[in-house]
Residue frames relative to the residue before (quaternion, step in Angstrom):
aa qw qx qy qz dx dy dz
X 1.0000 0.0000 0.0000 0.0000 0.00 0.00 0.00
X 0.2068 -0.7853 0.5519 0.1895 3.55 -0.77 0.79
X 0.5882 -0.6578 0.4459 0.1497 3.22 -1.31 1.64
X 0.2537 -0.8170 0.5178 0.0070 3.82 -0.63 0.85
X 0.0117 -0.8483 0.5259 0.0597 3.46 0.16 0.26
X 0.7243 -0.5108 0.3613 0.2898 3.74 -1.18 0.23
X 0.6418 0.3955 -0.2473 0.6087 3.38 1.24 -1.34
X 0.5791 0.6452 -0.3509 0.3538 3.83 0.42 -0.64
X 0.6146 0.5458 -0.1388 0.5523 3.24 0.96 -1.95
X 0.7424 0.3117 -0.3123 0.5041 4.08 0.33 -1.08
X 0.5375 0.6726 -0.3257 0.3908 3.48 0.73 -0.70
X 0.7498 0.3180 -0.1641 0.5566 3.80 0.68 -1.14
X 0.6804 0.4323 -0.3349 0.4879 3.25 0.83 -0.24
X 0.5460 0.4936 -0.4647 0.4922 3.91 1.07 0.02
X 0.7138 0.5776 -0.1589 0.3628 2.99 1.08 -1.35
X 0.5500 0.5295 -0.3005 0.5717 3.92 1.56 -0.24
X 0.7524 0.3670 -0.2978 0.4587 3.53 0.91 -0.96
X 0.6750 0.5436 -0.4265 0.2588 3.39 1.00 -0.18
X 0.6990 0.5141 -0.2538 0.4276 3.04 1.98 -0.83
X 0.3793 0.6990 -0.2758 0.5398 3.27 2.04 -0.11
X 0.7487 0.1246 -0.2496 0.6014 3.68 1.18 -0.54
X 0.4644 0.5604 -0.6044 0.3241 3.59 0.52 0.48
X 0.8363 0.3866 -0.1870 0.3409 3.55 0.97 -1.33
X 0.4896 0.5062 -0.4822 0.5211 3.46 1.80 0.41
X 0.5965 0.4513 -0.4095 0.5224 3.84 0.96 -0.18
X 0.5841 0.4866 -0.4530 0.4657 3.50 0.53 0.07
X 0.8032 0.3643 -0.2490 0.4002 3.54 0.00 -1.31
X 0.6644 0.5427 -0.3712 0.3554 3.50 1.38 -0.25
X 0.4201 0.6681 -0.5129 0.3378 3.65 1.17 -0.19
X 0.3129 -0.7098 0.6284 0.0580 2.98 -1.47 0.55
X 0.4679 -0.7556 0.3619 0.2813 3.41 -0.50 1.09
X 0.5890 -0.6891 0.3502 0.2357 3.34 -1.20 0.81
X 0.1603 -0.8531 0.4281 0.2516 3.68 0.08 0.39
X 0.4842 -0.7304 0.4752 0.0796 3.17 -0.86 1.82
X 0.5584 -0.6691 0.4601 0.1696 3.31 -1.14 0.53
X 0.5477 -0.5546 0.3860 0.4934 3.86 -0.23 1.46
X 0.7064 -0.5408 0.4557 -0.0283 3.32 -1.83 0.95
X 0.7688 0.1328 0.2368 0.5790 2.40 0.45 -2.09
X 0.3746 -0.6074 0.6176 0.3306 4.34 -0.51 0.42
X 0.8059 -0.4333 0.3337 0.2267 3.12 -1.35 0.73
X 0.7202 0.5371 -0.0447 0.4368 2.84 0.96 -2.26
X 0.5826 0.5553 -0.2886 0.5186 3.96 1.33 -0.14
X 0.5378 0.5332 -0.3823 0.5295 3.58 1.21 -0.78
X 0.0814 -0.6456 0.7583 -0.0399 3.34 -1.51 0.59
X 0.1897 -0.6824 0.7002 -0.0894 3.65 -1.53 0.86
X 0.0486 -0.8100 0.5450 0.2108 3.76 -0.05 0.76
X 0.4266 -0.6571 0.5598 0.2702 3.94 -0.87 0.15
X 0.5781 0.4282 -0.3755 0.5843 3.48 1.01 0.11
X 0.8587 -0.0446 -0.0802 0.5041 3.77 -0.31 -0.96
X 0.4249 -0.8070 0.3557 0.2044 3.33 0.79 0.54
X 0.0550 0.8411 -0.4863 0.2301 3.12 2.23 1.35
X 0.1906 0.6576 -0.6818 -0.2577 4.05 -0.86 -0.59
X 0.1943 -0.6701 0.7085 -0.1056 2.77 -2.12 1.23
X 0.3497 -0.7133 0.5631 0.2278 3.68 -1.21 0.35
X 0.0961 -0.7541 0.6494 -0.0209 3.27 -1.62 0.56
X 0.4232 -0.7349 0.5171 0.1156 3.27 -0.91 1.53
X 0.7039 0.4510 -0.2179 0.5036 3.59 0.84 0.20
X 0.0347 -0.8735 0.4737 0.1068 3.39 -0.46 0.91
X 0.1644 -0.8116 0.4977 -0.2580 2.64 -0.86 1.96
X 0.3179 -0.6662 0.5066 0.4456 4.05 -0.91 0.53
X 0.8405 0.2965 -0.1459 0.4292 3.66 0.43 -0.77
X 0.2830 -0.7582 0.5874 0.0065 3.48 -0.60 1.64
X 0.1682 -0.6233 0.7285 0.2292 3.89 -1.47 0.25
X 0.5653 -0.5273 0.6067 0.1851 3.75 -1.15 1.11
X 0.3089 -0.7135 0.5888 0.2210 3.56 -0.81 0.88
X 0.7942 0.4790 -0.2770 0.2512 3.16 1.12 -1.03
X 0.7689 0.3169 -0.0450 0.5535 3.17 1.33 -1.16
X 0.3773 -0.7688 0.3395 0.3890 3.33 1.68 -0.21
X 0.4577 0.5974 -0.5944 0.2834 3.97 0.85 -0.46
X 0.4680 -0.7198 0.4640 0.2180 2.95 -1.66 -0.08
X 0.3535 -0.7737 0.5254 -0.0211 3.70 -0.72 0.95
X 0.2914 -0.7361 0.6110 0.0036 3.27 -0.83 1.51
X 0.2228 -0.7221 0.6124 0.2322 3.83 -1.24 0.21
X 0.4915 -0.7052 0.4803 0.1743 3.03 -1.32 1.35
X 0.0117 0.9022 -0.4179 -0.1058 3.53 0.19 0.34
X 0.4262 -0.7465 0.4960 0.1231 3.43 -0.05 1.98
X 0.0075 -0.7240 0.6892 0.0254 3.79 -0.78 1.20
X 0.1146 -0.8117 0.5680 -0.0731 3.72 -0.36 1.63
């Protein structure tokens, strides 16, 4: 039979709730939200296959990788 003491008995039991609230404070974080990637102005949207694609160059007139037409940017004046 295995001998229990008092200090033992409080001891695991501090110890369960503490890891019992470490891993509910873990799973509750909420992920940080990161900060667009890419600028706006890099996104593309063709009007023909309605493919989107990125571009490292900022330009009004894009060439579809996929279908090859060409695509103009709408530039929103706010």
């Amino acid at each position: 039979m295995i001998e229990l003491n008092f200090l033992l008995i409080i001891s695991l039991f501090i110890t369960g709730l503490l890891g019992l609230f470490s891993v509910l404070s873990f799973l509750n974080q909420s992920p940080k939200e990161k900060p667009p990637f890419l600028k706006e102005k890099y996104v593309w949207y063709c009007s023909i296959c309605t493919y989107t694609y990125f571009t490292t160059k900022d330009k009004i007139i894009s060439t579809c990788p996929r279908c090859l037409s060409f695509n103009k940017k709408i530039i929103d004046s706010k």
